[in-house]
C-alpha positions in Angstrom: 4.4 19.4 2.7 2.9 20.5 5.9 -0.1 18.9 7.5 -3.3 21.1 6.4 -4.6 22.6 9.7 -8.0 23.5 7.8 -9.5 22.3 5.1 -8.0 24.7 1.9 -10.1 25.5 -1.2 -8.7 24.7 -4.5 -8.9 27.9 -6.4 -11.5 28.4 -8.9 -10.4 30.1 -12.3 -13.7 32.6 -12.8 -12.7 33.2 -16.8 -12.5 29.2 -17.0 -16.0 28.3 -15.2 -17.9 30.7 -17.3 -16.4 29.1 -20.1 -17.6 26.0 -19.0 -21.1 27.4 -17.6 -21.6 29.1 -21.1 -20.8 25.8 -23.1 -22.4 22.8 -21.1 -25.4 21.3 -23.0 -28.0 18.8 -21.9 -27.2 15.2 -24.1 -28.5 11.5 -24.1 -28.9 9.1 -21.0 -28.0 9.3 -18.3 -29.6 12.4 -17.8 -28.0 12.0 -14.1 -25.4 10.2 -12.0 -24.2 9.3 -8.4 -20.4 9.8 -7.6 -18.8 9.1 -4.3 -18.5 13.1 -3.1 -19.4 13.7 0.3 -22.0 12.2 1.4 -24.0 11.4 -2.0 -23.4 8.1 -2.6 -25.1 7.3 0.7 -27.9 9.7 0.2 -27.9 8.4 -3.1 -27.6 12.6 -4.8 -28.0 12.4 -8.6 -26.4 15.5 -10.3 -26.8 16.6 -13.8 -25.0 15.2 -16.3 -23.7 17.6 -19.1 -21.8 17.5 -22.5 -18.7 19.4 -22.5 -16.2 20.5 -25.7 -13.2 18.4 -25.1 -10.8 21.3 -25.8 -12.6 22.9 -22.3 -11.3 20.3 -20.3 -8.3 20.6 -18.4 -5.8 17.9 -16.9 -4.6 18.6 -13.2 -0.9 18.1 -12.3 -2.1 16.5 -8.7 -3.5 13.5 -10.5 -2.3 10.3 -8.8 -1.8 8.1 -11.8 0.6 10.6 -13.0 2.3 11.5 -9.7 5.8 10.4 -10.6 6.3 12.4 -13.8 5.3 15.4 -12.5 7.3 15.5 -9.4 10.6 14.3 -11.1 9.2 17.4 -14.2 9.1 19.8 -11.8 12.5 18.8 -10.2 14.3 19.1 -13.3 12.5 21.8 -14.8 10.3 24.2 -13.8 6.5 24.0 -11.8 3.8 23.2 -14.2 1.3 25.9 -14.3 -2.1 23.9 -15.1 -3.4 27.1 -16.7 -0.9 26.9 -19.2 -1.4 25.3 -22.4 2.0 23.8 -22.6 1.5 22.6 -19.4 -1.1 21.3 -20.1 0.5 19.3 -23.6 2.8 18.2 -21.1 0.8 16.3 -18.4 -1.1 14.4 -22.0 2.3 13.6 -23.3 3.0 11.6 -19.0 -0.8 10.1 -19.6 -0.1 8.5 -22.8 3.2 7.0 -22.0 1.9 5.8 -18.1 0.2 2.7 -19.5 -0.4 2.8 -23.4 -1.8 -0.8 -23.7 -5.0 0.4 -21.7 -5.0 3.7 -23.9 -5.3 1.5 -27.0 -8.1 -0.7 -25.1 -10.2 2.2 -24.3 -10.1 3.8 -27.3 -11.5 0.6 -28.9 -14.6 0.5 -26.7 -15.2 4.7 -27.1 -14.9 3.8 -31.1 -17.6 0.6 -30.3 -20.0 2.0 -27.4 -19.1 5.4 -27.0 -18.4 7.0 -23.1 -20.5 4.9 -21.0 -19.6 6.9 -17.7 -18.9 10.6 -17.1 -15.8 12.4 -16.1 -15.9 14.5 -12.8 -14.6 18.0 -13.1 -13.9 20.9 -11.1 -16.6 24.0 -12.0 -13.9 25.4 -14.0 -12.7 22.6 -16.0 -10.6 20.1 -14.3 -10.5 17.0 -14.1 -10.8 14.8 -11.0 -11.7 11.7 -12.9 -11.5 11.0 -16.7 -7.5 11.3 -17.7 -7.6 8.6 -19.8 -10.9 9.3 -21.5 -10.3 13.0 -22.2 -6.2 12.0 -24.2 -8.4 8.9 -26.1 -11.0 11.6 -27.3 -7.9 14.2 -28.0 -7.1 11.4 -30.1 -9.7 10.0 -31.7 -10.9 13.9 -32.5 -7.6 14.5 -34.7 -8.2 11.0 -36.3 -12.0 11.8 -37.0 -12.6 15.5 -37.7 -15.7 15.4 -38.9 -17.1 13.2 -35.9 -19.5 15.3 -33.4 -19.2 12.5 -31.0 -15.8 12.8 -30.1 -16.2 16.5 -30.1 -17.8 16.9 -26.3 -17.6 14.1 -23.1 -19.9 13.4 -20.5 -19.3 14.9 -17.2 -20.3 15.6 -13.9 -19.7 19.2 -12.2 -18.8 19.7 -8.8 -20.3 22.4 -6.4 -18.8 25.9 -7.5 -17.7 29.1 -6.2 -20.9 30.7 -5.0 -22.9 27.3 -4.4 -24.2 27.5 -1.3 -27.0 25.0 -1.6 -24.5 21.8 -2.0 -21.7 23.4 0.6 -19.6 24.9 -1.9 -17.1 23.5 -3.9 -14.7 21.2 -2.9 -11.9 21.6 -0.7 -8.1 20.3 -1.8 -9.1 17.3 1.0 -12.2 16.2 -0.5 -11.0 16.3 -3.8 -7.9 14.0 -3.2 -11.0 12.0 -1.4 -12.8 11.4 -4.5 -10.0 10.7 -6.5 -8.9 8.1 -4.2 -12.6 6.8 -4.2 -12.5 6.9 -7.6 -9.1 5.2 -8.7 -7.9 3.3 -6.3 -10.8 0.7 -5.9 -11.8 0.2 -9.0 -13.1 -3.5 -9.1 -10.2 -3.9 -6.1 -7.5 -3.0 -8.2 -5.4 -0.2 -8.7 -4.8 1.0 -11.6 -1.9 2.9 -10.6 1.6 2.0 -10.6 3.3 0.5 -7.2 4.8 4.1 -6.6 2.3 6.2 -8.0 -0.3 4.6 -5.4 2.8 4.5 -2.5 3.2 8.7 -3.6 -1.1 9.2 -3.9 -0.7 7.3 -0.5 1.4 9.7 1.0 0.3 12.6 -0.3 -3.1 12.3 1.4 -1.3 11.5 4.6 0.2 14.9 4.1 -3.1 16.7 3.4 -4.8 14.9 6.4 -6.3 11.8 5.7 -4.9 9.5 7.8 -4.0 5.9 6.2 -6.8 4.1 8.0 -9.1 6.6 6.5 -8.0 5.3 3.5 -8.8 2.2 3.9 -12.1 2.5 5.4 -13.2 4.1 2.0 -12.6 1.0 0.3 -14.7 -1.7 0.8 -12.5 -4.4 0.4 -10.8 -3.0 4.0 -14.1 -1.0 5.4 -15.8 -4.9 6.0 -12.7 -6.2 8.0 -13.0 -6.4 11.7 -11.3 -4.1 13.8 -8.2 -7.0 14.8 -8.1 -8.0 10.8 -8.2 -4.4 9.3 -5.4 -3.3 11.7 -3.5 -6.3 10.5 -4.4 -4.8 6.9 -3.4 -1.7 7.5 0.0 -2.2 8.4 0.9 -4.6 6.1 -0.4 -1.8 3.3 1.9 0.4 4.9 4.5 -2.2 4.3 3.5 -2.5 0.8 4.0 0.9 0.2 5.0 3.5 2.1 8.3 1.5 3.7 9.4 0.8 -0.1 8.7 4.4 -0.4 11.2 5.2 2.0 13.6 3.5 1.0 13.1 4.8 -2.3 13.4 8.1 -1.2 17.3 7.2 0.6 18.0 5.5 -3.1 16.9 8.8 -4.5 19.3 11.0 -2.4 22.3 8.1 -2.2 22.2 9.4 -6.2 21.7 13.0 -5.3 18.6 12.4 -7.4 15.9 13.9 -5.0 12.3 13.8 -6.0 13.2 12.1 -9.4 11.0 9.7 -9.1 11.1 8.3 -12.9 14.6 7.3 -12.0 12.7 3.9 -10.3 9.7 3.9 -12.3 7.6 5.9 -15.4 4.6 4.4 -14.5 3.3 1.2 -15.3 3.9 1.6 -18.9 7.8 1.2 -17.8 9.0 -2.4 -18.4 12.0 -1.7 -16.4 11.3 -0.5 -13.5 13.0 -1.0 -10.2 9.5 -0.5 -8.0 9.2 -4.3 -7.1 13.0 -4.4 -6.2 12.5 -1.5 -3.3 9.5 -3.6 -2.5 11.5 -6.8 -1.3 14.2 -4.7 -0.1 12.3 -2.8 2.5 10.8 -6.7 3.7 14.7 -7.0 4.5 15.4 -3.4 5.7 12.7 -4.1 8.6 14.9 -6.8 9.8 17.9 -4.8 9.7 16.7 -2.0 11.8 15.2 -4.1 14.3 18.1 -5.3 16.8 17.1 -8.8 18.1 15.6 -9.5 14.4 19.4 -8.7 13.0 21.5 -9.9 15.6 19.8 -13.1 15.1 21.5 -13.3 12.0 24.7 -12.1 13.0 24.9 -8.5 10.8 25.9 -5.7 13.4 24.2 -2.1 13.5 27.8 -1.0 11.3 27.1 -3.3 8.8 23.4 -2.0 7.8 24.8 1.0 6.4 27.1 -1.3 3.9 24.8 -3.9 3.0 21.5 -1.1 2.1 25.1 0.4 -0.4 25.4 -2.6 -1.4 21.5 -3.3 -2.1 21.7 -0.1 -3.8 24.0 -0.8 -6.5 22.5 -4.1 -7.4 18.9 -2.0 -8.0 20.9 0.2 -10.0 21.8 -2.9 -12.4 18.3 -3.5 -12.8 19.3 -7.1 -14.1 22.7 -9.0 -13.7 23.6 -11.7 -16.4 23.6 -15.6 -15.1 21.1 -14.4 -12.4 17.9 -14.0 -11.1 15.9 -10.3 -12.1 16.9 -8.1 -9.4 13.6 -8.0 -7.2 14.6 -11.7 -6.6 18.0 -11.3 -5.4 17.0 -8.6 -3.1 14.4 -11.6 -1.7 17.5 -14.0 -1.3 19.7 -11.2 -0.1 18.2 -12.1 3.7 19.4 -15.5 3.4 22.3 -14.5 1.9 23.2 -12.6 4.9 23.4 -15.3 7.4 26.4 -17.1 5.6 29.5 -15.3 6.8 31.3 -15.9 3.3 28.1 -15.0 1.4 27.7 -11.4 3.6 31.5 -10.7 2.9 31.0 -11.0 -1.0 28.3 -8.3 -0.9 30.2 -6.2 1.7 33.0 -5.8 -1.0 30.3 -3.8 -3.4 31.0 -0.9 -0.8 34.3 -0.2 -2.9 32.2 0.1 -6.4 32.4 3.9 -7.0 28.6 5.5 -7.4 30.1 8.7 -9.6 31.6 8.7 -13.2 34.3 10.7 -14.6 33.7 13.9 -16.0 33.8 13.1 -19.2 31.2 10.3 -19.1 29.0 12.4 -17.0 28.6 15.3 -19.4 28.0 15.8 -23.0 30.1 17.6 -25.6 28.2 20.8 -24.5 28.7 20.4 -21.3 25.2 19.3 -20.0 24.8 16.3 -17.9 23.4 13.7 -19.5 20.0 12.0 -18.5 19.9 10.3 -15.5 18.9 6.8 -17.5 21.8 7.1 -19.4 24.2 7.9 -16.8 22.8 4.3 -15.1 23.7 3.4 -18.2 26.9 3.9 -19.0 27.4 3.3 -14.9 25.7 -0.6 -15.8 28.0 -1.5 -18.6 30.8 -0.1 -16.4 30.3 -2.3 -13.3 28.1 -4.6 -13.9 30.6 -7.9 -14.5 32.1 -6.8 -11.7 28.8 -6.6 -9.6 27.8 -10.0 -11.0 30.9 -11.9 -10.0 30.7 -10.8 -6.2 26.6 -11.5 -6.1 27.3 -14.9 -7.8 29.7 -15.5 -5.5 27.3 -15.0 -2.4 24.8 -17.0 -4.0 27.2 -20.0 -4.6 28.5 -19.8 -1.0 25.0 -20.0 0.3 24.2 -22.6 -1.9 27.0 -24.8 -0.7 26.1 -24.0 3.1 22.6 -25.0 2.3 24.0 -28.1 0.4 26.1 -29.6 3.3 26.9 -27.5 6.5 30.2 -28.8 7.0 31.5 -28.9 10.9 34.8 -27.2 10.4 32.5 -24.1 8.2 30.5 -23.8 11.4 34.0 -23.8 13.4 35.0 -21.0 10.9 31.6 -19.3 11.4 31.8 -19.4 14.8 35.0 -18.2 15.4 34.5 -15.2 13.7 31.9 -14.0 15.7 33.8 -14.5 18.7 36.5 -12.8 17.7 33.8 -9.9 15.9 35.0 -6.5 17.5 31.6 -6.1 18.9 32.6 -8.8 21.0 33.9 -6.8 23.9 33.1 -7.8 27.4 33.8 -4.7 28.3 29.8 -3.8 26.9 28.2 -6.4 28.8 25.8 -5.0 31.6 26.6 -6.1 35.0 22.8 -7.6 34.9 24.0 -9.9 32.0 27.3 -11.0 33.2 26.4 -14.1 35.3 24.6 -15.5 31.7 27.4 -14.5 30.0 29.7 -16.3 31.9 27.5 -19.5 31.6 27.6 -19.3 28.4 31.3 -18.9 27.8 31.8 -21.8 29.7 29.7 -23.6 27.9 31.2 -22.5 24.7 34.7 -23.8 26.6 33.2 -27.1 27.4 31.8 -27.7 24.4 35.0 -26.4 22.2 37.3 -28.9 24.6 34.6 -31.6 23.6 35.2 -31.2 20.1 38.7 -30.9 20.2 39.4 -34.4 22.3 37.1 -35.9 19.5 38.7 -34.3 17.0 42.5 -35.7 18.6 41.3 -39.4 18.5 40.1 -38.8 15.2 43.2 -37.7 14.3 45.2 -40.5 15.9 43.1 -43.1 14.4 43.2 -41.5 11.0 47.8 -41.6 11.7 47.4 -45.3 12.4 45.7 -46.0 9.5 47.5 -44.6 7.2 50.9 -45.8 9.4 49.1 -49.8 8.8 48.4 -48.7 5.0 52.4 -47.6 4.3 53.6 -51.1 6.0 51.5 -53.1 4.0 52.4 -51.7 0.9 56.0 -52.6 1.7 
């Protein structure tokens, strides 16, 4: 998506606003209410408050908490038209599976108190805040017929088409504004998922509002000073739009672009891999900064193996006789240090990603879902992809047991003889410290070895004494 160089309106449906302008009725308290839009929180605005039919009310496909379904939808599918009503059955059916525990819990207090704060819609309908509310009263309205009270909901209207007196209606900007306003903060938390938030995240970059403008509408970041909140800022961006990335390399690795409900289906998915990407990109940093990975001896060819090998182990999602996967990709940058441990995971490279034909496609000739192709691609490697990660756990818990002098010997003969070793690539400004230190490797590997000779010769005449003795 291109950067907006202007700020676009989001088109008003004229047939749909008169609906709504024809139908909207006066109820209870709160006759009025402040929402964060513009400027009105600040000038502290109160605008009407109105009861709506529910059936007027229409979900919108750009809503964050829903983000991921509707991408990977329209990927395998077609666009969903928002006008449409099976569109618009489609975008409830992603609400009520994104997190049906708070579903439940909101439909208790509706039954108890009834809608204690309005939804915020578009002039003709839609909704910038209220999801949740509008599927529970969908709900509770096929449950209870007869009830009036689940028959219309409490909203606020934004400015519409003609308004000139409030500075018309919202643009596309300001609208992903308030929703962020509205969602993202509530009581500090998000109640998005990881990659619904890291995807809402983006997609405001996209449209124009930067990250740190963001942050500066939410409080918890707005109060930081200027050293702290930059500090904040990039360790959000850590948080979630690196994991993102990497996601998104995951996503094509699989040929799977934009299928974002291949990692996660909101937070109403037990298994997702979100947290896994999370701890990977902490170790993916590392291996794309040069001093950070050379410190751990991994060369620039190796990244390229070791995020294939990451890979495949976030594909398992769990590995029997080990820890859940978003812990090994933790221990993973540990696990790299220890030359043995490194060549373990190194070998995953030769796990095939693909299936045969006939386990990619059904009896009809359709390929089958993309969670049961990871599937049927688990149960095929996964003892396979255990025994190598158990391996490189065991080796590094042996070198962290006892570092053994003739494992360091080992260790650090193979990166002397490592093909990147070629003197050849030193600069002529580094030669003169590179000679010192080959010398000192020298001296200090002649050391070793006249220690190691006595040693020896001690060890001969001990066991020569021992033989005589026992004759």
């Amino acid at each position: 998506m291109e950067k907006l160089t202007k700020p676009a309106l989001r088109e008003i449906i004229d047939d749909f606003a008169k609906e709504i302008d024809s139908k909207k009725a006066e109820g209870p308290k709160p006759p009025t209410w402040v929402i964060p839009f513009r400027n009105e929180r600040q000038e502290n605005y109160e605008r009407p408050v109105y009861w709506i039919p529910v059936e007027l009310l229409r979900y919108r496909k750009n809503n964050g908490r829903i983000r991921t379904e509707v991408i990977s939808y329209e990927k395998n599918y077609s666009p969903l038209n928002e006008e449409n009503a099976e569109a618009q059955n489609t975008l409830s059916g992603f609400l009520v599976k994104e997190d049906p525990e708070k579903t439940t819990e909101l439909k208790r207090l509706i039954q108890k108190d009834g809608q204690t704060e309005p939804a915020i819609i578009t002039s003709d309908g839609f909704l910038i805040n209220g999801n949740r509310r509008k599927v529970v009263f969908e709900q509770l309205r096929e449950e209870f017929p007869g009830e009036e009270r689940y028959k219309r909901m409490k909203v606020v209207i934004l400015p519409e088409k003609n308004d000139k007196k409030e500075g018309g209606p919202p643009s596309l900007v300001e609208i992903q504004e308030l929703e962020h306003r509205l969602q993202l903060r509530r009581e500090g938390k998000s109640e998005y998922s990881g990659i619904n938030k890291a995807l809402s995240m983006r997609a405001n970059i996209q449209m124009g509002i930067s990250l740190d403008e963001q942050l500066h509408d939410d409080p918890t970041f707005d109060v930081l000073p200027p050293k702290k909140f930059k500090e904040a800022a990039k360790e959000e961006r850590s948080k979630f739009l690196i994991p993102l990335e990497c996601v998104d390399r995951y996503l094509s690795y699989l040929g799977r672009e934009d299928l974002y409900t291949t990692v996660q289906a909101g937070t109403g998915d037990p298994e997702g891999r979100w947290q896994a990407f999370v701890d990977y990109s902490k170790l993916y940093e590392k291996l794309i900064d040069e001093k950070k990975r050379l410190k751990v001896g991994i060369g620039e060819d190796e990244v390229g193996s070791i995020e294939d090998a990451a890979f495949k182990i976030i594909r398992m999602r769990e590995l029997p006789g080990l820890p859940k996967v978003h812990q090994i990709m933790r221990d993973l940058n540990k696990w790299l240090a220890n030359e043995d441990s490194k060549e373990e995971l190194l070998k995953l490279v030769d796990t095939k990603l693909g299936l045969p034909k006939e386990e990619t496609f059904d009896a009809s000739g359709k390929e089958k879902d993309h969670r049961e192709l990871d599937k049927i691609w688990r149960a095929k490697y996964q003892e396979k992809i255990a025994k190598h990660v158990r391996k490189a756990r065991d080796y590094h818990e042996y070198k962290e047991e006892k570092e053994t002098p003739v494992r360091l010997l080992d260790a650090a003969l193979k990166k002397l003889s490592h093909e990147n070793m070629d003197p050849k690539s030193v600069t002529i400004f580094e030669l003169k410290r590179a000679m010192k230190l080959a010398e000192a490797i020298r001296k200090r590997a002649d050391e070793l070895k006249s220690e190691f000779y006595h040693l020896q010769k001690k060890s001969a005449k001990f066991i020569h004494s021992n033989e005589i003795d026992k004759h």
